[in-house]
C-alpha positions in Angstrom: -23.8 13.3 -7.3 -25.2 13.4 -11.3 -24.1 11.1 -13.4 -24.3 11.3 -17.4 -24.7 9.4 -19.8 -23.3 9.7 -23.5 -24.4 8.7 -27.1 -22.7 9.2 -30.4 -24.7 7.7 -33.5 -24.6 8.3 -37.1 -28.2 9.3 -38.7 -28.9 9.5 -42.2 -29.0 13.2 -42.6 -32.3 13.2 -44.7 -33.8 11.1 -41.1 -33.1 14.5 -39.5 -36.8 15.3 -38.8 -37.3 12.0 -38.3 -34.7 11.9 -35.1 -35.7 14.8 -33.5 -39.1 13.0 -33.6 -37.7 10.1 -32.3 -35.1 11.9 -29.8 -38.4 14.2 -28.0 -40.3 11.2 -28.1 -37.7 9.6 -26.5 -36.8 12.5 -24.0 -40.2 12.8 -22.5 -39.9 9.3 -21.2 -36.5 9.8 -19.8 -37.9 13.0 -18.1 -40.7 11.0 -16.5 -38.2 8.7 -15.1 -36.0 10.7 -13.0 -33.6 12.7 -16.2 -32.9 16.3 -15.1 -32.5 17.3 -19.1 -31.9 15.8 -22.2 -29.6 17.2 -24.7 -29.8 16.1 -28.9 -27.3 17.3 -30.9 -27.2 17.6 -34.9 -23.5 17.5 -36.1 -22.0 20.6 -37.5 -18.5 21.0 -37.3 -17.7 17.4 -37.1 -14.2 16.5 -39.0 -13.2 13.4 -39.6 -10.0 12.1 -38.2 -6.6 11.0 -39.1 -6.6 8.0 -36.5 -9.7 8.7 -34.7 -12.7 10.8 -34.7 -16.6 11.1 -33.9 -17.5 10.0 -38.0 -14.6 7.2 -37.8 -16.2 5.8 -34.7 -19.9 5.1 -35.7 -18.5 4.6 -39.2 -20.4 7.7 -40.6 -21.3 7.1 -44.6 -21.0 10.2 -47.2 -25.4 10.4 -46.8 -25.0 10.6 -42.6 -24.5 12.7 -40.1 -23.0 12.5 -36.6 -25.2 12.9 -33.4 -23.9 14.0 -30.1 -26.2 13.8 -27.0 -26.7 13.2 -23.5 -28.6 12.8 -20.4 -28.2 14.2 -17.1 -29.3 12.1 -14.1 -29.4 13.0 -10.6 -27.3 10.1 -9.4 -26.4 6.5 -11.1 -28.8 4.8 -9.1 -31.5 7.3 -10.6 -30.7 6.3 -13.9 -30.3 2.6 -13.2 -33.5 2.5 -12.0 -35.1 4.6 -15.1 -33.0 2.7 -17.6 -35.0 -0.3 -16.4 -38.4 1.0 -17.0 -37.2 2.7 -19.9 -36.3 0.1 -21.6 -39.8 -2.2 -21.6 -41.8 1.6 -21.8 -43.9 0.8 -24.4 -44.1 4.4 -26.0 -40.1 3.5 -26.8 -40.8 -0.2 -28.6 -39.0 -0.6 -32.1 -42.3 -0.9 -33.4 -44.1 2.6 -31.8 -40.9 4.5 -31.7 -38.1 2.8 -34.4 -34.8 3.9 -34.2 -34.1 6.0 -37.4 -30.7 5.2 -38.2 -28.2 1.9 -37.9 -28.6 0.9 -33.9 -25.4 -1.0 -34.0 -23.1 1.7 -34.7 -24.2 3.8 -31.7 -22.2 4.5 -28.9 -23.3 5.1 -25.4 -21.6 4.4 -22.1 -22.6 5.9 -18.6 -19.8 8.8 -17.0 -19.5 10.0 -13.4 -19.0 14.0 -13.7 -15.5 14.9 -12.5 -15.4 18.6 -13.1 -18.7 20.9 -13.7 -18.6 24.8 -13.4 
């Protein structure tokens, strides 16, 4: 069964060339580990919230913008096993690859797909 993982940051909207960089970059190595696809999202219709929303979450600043995105794996152990090498890949080290926005206010968390159509 595929299993997905999530990731909602909040980029400084002039980094946007920057992230898409960094994101293909990034979604190369994912691929070469197992990832059926890789999905970056720039925010476009993203409204902030009375209690809760995407920009209230990752604390989005008037100069940011929200990013939605996502990998598909074929299976958790798939992606446990990538995440591994993915994670000491040295095309993805801070200093080859930095992150271009605020690391600590991302959100990521792994999902098991209940329905797909």
């Amino acid at each position: 069964m595929a299993y997905v993982d999530g990731f909602v940051a909040a980029v400084p909207t002039a980094n946007r060339e920057v992230y898409g960089k960094h994101a293909s970059d990034a979604a190369v190595v994912f691929k070469e580990y197992g990832a059926q696809s890789v999905v970056e999202c720039w925010g476009d219709d993203v409204p902030d919230g009375e209690v809760t929303s995407f920009p209230m979450a990752v604390k989005c600043k008037d100069d940011e913008t929200v990013i939605f995105a996502w990998i598909v794996w074929p299976s958790k152990s798939v992606r446990d096993t990538a995440m591994e090498k993915v994670m000491t890949d040295p095309r993805l080290q801070p200093d080859v690859n930095p992150m271009p926005f605020d690391g600590k206010r991302l959100i990521y968390g792994g999902f098991e797909p209940i329905v797909e159509l």
